[in-house]
N, C-alpha and C positions, 0 to 999 in steps of 0.2 A: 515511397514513404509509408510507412505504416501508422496507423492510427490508434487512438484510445476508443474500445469500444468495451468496456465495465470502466465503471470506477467505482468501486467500495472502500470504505476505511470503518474500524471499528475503534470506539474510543475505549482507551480503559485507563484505570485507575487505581491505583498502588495501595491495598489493604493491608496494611503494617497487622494487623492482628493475625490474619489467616497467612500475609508472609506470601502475598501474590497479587499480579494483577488479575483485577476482573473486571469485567465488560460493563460498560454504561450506558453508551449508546451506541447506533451502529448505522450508517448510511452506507445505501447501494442503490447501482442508477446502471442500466444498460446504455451504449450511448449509439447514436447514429454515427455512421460515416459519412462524411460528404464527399470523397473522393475516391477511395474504393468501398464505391457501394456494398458492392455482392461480396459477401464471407466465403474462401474459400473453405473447400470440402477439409486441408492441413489444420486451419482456425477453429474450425468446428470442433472437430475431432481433439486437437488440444486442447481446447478451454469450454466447451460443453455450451458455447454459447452458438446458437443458430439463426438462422436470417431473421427470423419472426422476432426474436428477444428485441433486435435493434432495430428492426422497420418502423417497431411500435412506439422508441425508443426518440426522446429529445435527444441534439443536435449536444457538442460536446460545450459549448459556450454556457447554454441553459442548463448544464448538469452542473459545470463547474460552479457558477453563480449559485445556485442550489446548495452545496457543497458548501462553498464560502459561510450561507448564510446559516448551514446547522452548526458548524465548524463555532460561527460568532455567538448562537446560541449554547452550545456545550459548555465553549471555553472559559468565559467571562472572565472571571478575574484571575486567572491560574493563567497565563498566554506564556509569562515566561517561565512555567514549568512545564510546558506541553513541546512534545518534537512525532515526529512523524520518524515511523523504521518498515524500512521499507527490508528486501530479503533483495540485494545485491542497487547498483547505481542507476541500473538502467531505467527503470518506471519513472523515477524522477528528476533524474541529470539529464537524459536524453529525452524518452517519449513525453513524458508530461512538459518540456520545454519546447520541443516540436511543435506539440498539435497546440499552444498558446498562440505560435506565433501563426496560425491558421485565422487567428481571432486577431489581429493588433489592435483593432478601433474598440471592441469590445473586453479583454482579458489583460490585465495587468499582474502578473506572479505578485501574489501577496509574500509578505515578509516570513510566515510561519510556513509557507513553501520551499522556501531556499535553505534551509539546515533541516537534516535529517539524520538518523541512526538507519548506518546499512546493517544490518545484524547477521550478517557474512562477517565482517569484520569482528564483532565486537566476540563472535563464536569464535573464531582461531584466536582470541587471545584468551579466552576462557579455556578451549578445547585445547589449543596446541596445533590445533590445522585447521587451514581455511577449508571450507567447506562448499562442495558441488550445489549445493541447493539445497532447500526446503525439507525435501525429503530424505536427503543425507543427514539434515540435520535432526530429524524427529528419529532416523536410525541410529545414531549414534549415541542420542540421549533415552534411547526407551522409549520413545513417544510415540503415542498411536495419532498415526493419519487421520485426520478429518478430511471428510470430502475428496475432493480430485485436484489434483496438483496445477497449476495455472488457470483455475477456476478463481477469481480475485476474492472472492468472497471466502472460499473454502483456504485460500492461503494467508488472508488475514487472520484466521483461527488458527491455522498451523504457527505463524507465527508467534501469537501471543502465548502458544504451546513451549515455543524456545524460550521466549522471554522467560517466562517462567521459571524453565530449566535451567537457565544463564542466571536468574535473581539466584537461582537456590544455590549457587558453584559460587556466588559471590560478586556477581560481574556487576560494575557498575556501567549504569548506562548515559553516556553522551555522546554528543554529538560526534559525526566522524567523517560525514560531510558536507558540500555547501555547494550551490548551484553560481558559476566563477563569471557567469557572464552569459547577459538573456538577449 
């Protein structure tokens, strides 16, 4: 089993004047492993993240709780305008469902959890083809890479880079899917 070891999300928010999202707030949390401790050398090397980041690093229950609770401060009264998009199903149908159930006595998937924008998706119907990742997708539209690709923080930026490109072609954005059973 593999584990969540970052969780970052960056909020943002639709400037109808400037005709894009921009950034409001932004949470990021290294997280410990509890079962494979040690990062292999393959982990490192993809995601820039090293032992020291997560040793240092709260347990994935205390980040999520964290998370919840900047999540309840941002949102307020906008909750059913707000969706999480994530770049393909896996961080949140699978991994983020997994290491939950690590937690049962403590972590309960809140409701703004379970629906999300894969923006894989929402790209091949703006684009005309679905697209290999992130970086396929900042290539096809002109976009310059930020950061390092499976670095969670630097691909939260990448993405809001697509979004962007997808507002300007016209895409509208909903939901496209939903976590079927926890």
């Amino acid at each position: 089993m593999h584990e969540i070891i970052e969780f970052p999300c960056i909020l943002v928010e639709l400037n109808t004047v400037k005709g894009g999202f921009e950034v409001v707030s932004c949470f990021h949390s290294y997280v410990k492993p509890i079962i494979h401790t040690q990062l292999t050398e393959y982990c490192t090397e993809l995601t820039g993240i090293t032992q020291d980041m997560v040793n240092n690093s709260p347990p994935f229950d205390e980040v999520f709780s964290n998370f919840c609770n900047w999540h309840n401060d941002h949102i307020n009264m906008e909750k059913e305008k707000s969706i999480i998009v994530t770049s393909g199903n896996w961080d949140i149908g699978n991994m983020f469902v997994e290491q939950c159930k690590l937690f049962p006595s403590t972590i309960t998937i809140p409701e703004f959890m379970c629906t999300w924008i894969n923006i894989k998706k929402l790209f091949a119907l703006a684009m005309g083809q679905y697209p290999l990742g992130i970086k396929n997708m900042l290539k096809t539209t002109n976009s310059k890479q930020i950061g390092n690709i499976h670095c969670g923080i630097d691909d939260c930026v990448n993405i809001i880079t697509i979004m962007n490109q997808l507002l300007q072609r016209g895409c509208v954005f909903q939901a496209t899917n939903k976590i079927t059973s926890v």
